[in-house]
N, CA, C and O atoms as a DFTB+ gen file, in Angstrom:
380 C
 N C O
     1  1      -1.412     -13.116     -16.585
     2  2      -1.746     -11.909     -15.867
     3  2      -3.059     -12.090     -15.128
     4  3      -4.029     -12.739     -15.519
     5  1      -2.959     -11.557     -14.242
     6  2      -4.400     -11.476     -13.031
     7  2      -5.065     -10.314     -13.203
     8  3      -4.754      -9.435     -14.007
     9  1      -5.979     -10.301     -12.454
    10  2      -6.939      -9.218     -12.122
    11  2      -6.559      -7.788     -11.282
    12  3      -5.693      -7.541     -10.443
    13  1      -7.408      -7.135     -11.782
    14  2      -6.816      -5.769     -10.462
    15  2      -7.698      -6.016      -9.567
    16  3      -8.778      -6.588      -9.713
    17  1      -7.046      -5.403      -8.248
    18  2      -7.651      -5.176      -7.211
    19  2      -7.650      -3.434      -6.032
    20  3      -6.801      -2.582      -6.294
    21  1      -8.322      -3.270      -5.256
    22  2      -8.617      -2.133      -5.002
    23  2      -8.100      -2.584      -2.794
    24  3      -8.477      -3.323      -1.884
    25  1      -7.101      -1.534      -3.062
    26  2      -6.248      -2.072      -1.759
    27  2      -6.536      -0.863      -0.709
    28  3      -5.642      -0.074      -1.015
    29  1      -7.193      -0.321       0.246
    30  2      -7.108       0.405       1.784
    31  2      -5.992       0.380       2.279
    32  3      -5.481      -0.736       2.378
    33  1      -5.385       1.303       2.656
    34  2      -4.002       1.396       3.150
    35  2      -4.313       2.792       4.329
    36  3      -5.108       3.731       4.365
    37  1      -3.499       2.426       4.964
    38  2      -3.263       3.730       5.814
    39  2      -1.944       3.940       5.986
    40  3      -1.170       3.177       6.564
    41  1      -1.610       5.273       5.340
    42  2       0.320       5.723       5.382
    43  2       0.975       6.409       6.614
    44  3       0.622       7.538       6.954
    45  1       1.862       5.764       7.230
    46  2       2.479       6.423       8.183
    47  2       3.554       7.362       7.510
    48  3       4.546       6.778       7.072
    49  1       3.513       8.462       7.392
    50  2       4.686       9.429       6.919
    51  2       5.871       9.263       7.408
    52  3       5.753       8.195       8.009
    53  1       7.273       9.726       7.592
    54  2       8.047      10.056       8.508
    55  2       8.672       9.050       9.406
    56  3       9.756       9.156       9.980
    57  1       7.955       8.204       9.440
    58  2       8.327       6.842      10.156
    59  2       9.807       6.734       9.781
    60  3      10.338       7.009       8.705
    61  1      10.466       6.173      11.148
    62  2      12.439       5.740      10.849
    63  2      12.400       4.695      10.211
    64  3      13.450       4.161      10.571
    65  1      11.833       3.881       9.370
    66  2      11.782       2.523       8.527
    67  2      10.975       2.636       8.079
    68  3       9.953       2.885       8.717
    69  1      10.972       2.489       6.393
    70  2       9.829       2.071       5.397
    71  2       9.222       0.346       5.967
    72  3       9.978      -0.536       6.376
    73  1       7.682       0.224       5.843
    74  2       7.366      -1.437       6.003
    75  2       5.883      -1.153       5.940
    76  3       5.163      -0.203       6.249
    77  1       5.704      -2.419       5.391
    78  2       4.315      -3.063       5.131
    79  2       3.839      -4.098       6.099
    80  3       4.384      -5.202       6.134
    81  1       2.852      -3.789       6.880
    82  2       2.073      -5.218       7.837
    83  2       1.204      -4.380       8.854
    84  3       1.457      -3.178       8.943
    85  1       0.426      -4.800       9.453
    86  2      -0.452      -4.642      10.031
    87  2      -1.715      -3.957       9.428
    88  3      -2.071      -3.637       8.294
    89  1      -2.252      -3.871      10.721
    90  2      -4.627      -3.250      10.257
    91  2      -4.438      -2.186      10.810
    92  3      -3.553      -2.018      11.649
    93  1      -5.407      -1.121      10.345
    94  2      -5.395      -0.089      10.930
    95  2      -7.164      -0.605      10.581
    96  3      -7.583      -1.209       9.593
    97  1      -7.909      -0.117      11.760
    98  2      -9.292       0.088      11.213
    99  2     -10.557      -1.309      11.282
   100  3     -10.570      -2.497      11.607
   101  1     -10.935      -0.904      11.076
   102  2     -12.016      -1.793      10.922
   103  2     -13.579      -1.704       9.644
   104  3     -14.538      -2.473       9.583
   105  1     -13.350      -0.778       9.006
   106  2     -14.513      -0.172       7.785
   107  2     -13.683       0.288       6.712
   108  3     -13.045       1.341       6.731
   109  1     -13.711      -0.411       5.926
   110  2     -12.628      -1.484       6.091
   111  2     -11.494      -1.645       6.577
   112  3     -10.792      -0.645       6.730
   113  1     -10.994      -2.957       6.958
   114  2      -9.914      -2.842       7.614
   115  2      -8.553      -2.059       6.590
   116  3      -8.675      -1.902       5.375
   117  1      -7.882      -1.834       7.016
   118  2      -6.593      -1.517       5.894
   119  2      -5.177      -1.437       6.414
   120  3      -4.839      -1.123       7.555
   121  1      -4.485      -1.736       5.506
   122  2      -3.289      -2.228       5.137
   123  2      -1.985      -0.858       5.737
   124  3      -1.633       0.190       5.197
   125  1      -1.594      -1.476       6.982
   126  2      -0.251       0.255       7.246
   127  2       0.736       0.067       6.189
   128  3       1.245      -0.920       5.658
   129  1       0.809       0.940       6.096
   130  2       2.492       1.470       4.941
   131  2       3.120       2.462       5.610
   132  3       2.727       3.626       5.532
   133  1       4.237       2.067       6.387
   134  2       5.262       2.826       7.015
   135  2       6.123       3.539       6.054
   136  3       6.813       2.672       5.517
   137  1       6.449       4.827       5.527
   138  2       7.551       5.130       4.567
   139  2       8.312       6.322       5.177
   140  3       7.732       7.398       5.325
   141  1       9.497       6.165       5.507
   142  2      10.299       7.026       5.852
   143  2      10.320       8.790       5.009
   144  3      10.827       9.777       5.541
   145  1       9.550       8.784       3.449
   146  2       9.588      10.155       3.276
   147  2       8.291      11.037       3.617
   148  3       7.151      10.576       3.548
   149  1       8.518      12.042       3.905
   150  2       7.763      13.205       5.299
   151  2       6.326      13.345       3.638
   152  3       6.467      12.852       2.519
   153  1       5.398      13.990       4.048
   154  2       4.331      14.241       2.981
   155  2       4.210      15.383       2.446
   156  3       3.324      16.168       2.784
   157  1       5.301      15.693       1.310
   158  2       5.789      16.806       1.016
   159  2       5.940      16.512      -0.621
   160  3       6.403      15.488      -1.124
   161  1       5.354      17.850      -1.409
   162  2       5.537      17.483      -2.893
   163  2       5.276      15.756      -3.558
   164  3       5.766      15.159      -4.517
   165  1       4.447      15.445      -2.693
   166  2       4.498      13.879      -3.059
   167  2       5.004      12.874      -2.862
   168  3       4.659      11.802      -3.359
   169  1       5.806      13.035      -2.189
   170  2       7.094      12.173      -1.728
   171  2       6.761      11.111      -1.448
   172  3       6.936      10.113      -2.146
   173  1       5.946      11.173       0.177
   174  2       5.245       9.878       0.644
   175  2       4.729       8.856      -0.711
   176  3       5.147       7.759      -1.083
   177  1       3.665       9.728      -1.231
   178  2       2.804       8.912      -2.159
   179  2       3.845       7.872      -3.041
   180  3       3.417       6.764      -3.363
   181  1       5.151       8.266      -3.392
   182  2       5.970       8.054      -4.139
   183  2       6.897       6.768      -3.727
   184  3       7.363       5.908      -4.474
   185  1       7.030       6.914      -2.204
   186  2       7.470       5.874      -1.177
   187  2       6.337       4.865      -1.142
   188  3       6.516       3.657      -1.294
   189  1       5.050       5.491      -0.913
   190  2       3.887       4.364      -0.766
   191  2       3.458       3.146      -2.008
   192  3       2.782       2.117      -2.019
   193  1       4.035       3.694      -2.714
   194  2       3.590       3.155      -4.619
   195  2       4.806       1.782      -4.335
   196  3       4.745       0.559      -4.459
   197  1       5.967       2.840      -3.863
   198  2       7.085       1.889      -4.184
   199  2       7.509       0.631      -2.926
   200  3       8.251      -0.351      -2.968
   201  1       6.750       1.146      -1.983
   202  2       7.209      -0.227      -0.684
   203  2       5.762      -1.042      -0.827
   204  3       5.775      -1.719       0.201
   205  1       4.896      -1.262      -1.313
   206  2       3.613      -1.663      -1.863
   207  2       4.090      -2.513      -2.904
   208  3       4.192      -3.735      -2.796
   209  1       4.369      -1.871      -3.876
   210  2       4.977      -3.048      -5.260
   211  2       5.981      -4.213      -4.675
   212  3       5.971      -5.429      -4.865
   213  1       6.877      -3.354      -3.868
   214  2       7.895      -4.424      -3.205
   215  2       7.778      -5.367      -2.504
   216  3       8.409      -6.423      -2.532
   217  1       6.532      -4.871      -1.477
   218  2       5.903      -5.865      -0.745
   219  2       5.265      -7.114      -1.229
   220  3       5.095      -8.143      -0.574
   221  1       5.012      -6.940      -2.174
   222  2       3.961      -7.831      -2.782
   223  2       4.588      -8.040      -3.936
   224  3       3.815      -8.799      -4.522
   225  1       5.317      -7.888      -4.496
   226  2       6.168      -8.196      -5.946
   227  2       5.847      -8.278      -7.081
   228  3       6.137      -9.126      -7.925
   229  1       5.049      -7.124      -7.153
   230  2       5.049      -6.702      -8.507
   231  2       5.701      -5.011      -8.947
   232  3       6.283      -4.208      -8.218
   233  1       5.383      -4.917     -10.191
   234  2       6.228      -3.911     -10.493
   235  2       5.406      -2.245     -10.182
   236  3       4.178      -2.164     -10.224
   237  1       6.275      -1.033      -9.886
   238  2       5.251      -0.064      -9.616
   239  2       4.582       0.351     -10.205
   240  3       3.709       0.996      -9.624
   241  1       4.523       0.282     -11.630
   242  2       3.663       0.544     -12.510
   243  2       2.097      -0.249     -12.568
   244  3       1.045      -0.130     -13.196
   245  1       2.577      -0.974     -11.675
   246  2       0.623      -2.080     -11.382
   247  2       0.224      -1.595     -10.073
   248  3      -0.712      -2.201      -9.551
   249  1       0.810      -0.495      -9.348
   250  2      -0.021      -0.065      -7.995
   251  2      -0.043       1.624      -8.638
   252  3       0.836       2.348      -9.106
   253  1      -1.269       1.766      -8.426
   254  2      -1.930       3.651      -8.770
   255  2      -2.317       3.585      -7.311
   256  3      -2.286       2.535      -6.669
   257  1      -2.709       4.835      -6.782
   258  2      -3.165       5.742      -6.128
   259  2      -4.409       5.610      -6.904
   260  3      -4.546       5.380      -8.106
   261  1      -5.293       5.801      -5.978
   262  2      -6.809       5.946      -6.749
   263  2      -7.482       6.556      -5.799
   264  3      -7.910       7.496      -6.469
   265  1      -7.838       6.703      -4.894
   266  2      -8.057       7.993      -3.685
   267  2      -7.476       8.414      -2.647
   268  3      -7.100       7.559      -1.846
   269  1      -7.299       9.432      -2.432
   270  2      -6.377      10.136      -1.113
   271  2      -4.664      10.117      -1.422
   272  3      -3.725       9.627      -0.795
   273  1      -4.747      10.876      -2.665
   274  2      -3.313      11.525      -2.770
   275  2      -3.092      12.633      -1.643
   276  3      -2.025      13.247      -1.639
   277  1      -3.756      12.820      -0.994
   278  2      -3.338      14.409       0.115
   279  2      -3.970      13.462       1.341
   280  3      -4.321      14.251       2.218
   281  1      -4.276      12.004       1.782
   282  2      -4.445      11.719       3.151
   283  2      -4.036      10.927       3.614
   284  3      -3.394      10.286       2.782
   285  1      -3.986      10.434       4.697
   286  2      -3.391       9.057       5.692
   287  2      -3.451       7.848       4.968
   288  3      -2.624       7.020       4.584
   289  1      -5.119       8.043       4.869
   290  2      -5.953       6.741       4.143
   291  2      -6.164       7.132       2.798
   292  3      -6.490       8.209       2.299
   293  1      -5.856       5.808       2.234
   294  2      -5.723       6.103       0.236
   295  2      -6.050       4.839      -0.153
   296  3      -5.540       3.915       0.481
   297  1      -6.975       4.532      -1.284
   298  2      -6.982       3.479      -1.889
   299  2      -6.158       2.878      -2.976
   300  3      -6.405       3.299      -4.106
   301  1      -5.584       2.323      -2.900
   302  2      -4.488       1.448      -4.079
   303  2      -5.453       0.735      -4.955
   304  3      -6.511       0.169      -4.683
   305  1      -4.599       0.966      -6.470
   306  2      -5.015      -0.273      -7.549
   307  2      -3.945      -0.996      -7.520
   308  3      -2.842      -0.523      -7.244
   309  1      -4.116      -2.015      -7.755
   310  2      -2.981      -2.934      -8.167
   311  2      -3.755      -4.207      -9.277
   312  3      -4.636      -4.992      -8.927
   313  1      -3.213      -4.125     -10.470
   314  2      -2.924      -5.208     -11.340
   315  2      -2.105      -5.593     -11.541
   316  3      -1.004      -5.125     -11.254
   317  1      -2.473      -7.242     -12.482
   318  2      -1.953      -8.374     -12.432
   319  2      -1.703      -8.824     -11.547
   320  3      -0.599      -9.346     -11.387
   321  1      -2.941      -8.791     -10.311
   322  2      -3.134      -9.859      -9.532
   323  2      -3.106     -11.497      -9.617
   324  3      -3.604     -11.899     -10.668
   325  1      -2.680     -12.431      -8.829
   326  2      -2.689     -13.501      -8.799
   327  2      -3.531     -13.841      -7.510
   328  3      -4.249     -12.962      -7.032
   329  1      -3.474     -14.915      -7.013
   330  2      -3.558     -15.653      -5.851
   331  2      -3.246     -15.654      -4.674
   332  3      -3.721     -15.633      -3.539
   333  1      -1.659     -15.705      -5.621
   334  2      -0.571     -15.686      -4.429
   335  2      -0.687     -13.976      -3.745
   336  3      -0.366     -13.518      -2.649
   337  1      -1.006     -13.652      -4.388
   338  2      -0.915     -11.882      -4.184
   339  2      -1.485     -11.574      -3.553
   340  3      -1.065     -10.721      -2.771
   341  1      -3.094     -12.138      -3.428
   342  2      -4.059     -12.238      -2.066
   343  2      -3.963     -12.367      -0.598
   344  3      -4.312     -11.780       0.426
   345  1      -3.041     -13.886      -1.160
   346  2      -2.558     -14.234       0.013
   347  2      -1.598     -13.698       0.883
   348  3      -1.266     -13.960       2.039
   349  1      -1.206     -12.818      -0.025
   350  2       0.197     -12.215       0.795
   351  2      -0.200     -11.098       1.444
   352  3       0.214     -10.628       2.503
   353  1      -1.222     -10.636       0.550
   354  2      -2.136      -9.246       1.376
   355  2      -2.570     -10.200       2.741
   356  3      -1.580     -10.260       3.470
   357  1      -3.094     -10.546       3.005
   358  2      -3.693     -10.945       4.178
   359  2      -2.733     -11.475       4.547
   360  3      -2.993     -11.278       5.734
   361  1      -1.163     -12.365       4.607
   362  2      -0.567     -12.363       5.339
   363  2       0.101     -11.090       6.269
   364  3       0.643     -11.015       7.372
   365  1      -0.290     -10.042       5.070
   366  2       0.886      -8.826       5.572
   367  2      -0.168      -7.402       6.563
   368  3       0.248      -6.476       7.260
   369  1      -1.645      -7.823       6.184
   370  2      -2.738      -7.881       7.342
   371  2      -2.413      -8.205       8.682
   372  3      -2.629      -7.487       9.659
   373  1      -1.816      -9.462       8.678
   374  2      -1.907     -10.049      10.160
   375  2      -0.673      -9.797      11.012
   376  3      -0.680      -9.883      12.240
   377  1       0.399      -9.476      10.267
   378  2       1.610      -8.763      10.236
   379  2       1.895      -7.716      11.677
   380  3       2.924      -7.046      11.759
């Protein structure tokens, strides 16, 4: 098992395709999460947890919400980080 890490994301709601890749930003940069459910009763957040784990392959129970359950921009935890997991963040950065 790896380390946790603390992930910047910015959520597109509503979007016609869930997906992970690209920057939004620059302070810090952060990570888009496209999820097709609208930001209603949680929904999004619920889509965001789950195309995040997928992206990166781990299970949803190692990505929390840790700020901005009610905004665009939200910070992710994710444990049992590896390496490879890094790397894939910044592949899916350049995305």
């Amino acid at each position: 098992m790896g380390d946790s890490i603390r992930l910047w994301v910015r959520v597109k709601p509503g979007s016609s395709r869930s997906g992970v890749g690209g920057e939004w930003g620059d302070d810090p940069p952060r990570l888009v999460v496209a999820v097709q459910a609208r930001a209603v009763d949680g929904e999004a957040n619920k889509a965001v947890v789950e195309a995040v784990a997928k992206a990166l392959g781990v299970s949803r129970r190692s990505v929390r919400i840790v700020t901005g359950s009610k905004s665009r921009s939200k910070v992710l935890e994710i444990d049992a980080v590896t390496a490879e997991t890094v790397a894939l963040i910044g592949e899916l950065q350049k995305s």
